[in-house]
C-alpha positions as CSV (number, residue, x, y, z in Angstrom):
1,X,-1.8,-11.8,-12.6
2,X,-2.8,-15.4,-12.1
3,X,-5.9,-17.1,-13.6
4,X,-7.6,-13.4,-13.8
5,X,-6.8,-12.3,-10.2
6,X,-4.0,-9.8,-9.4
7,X,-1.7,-11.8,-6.7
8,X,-0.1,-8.7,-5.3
9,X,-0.3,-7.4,-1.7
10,X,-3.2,-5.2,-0.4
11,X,-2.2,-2.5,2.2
12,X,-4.2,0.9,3.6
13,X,-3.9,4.2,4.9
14,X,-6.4,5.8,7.0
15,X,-5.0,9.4,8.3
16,X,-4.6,12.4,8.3
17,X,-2.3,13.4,5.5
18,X,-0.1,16.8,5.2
19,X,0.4,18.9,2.0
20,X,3.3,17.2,-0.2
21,X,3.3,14.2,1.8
22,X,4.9,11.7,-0.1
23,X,2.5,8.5,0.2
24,X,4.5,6.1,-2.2
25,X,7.3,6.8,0.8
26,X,4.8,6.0,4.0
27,X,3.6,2.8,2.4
28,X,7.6,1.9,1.3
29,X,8.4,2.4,5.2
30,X,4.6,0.7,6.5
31,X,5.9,-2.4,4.1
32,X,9.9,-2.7,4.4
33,X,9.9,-2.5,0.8
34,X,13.0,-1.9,-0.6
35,X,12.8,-3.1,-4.0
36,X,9.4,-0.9,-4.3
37,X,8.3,-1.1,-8.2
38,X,5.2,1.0,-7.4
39,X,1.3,0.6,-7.0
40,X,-1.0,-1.3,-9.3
41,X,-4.2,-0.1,-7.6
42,X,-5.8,2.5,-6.0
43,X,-8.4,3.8,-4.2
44,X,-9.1,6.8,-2.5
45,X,-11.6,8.3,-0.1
46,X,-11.5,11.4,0.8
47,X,-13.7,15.1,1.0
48,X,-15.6,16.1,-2.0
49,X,-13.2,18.5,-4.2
50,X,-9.6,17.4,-2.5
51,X,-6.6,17.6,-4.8
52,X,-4.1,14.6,-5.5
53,X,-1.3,14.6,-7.2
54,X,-0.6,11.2,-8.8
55,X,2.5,10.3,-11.4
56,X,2.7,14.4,-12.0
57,X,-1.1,14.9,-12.8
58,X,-3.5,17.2,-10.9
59,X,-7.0,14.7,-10.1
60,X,-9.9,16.1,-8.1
61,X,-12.0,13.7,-6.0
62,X,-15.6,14.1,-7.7
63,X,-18.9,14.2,-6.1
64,X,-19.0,10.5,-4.7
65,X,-16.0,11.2,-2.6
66,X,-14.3,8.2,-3.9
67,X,-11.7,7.6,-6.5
68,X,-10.5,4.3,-8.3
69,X,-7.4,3.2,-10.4
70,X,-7.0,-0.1,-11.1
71,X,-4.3,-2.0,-13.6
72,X,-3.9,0.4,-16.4
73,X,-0.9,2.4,-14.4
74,X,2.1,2.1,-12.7
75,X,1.8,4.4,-9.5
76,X,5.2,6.1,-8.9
77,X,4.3,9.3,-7.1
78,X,1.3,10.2,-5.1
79,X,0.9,12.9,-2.3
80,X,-2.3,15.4,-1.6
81,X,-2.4,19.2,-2.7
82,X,-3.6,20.4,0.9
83,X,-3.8,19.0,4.4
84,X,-6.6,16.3,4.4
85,X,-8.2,13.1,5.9
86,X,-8.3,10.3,3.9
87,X,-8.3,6.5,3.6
88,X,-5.8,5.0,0.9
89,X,-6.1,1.4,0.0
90,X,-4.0,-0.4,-2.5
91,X,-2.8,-2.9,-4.0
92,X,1.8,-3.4,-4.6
């Protein structure tokens, strides 16, 4: 953080995604990261009702279609329940 702004690196996904695939891994490999320490936001777009899995916990988009994290966790592990479209933007 520097003078109220996050000065991290913004990146996005905009595919189709399979069951259990492991995002954290396809933005490690879009990045070169090697020394990956995880996500510090997130946002998500994707079909009314879709299932995520993110750090272990089950999360349901809602009726906007949209979800948001932002700064209040560390995102280690995140992948989709079922095959789905979606765009993922975030910030590492």
């Amino acid at each position: 953080m520097k003078n109220g702004y996050y000065a991290g690196h913004v990146g996005q996904l905009d595919q189709s995604f399979t069951a259990g695939e492991d995002i954290i891994t396809l933005i490690r490999v879009k990045h070169n990261l090697r020394d990956f320490k995880g996500l510090v936001k997130l946002g998500i777009q994707a079909p009314v009702g879709t299932k995520f899995v993110l750090n272990g916990e089950t999360i349901r988009i809602g009726a906007t279609g949209i979800y948001e994290l932002d700064y209040t966790v560390n995102i280690k592990k995140l992948y989709f329940e079922s095959d789905t479209e979606a765009l993922v933007d975030y910030i590492y």
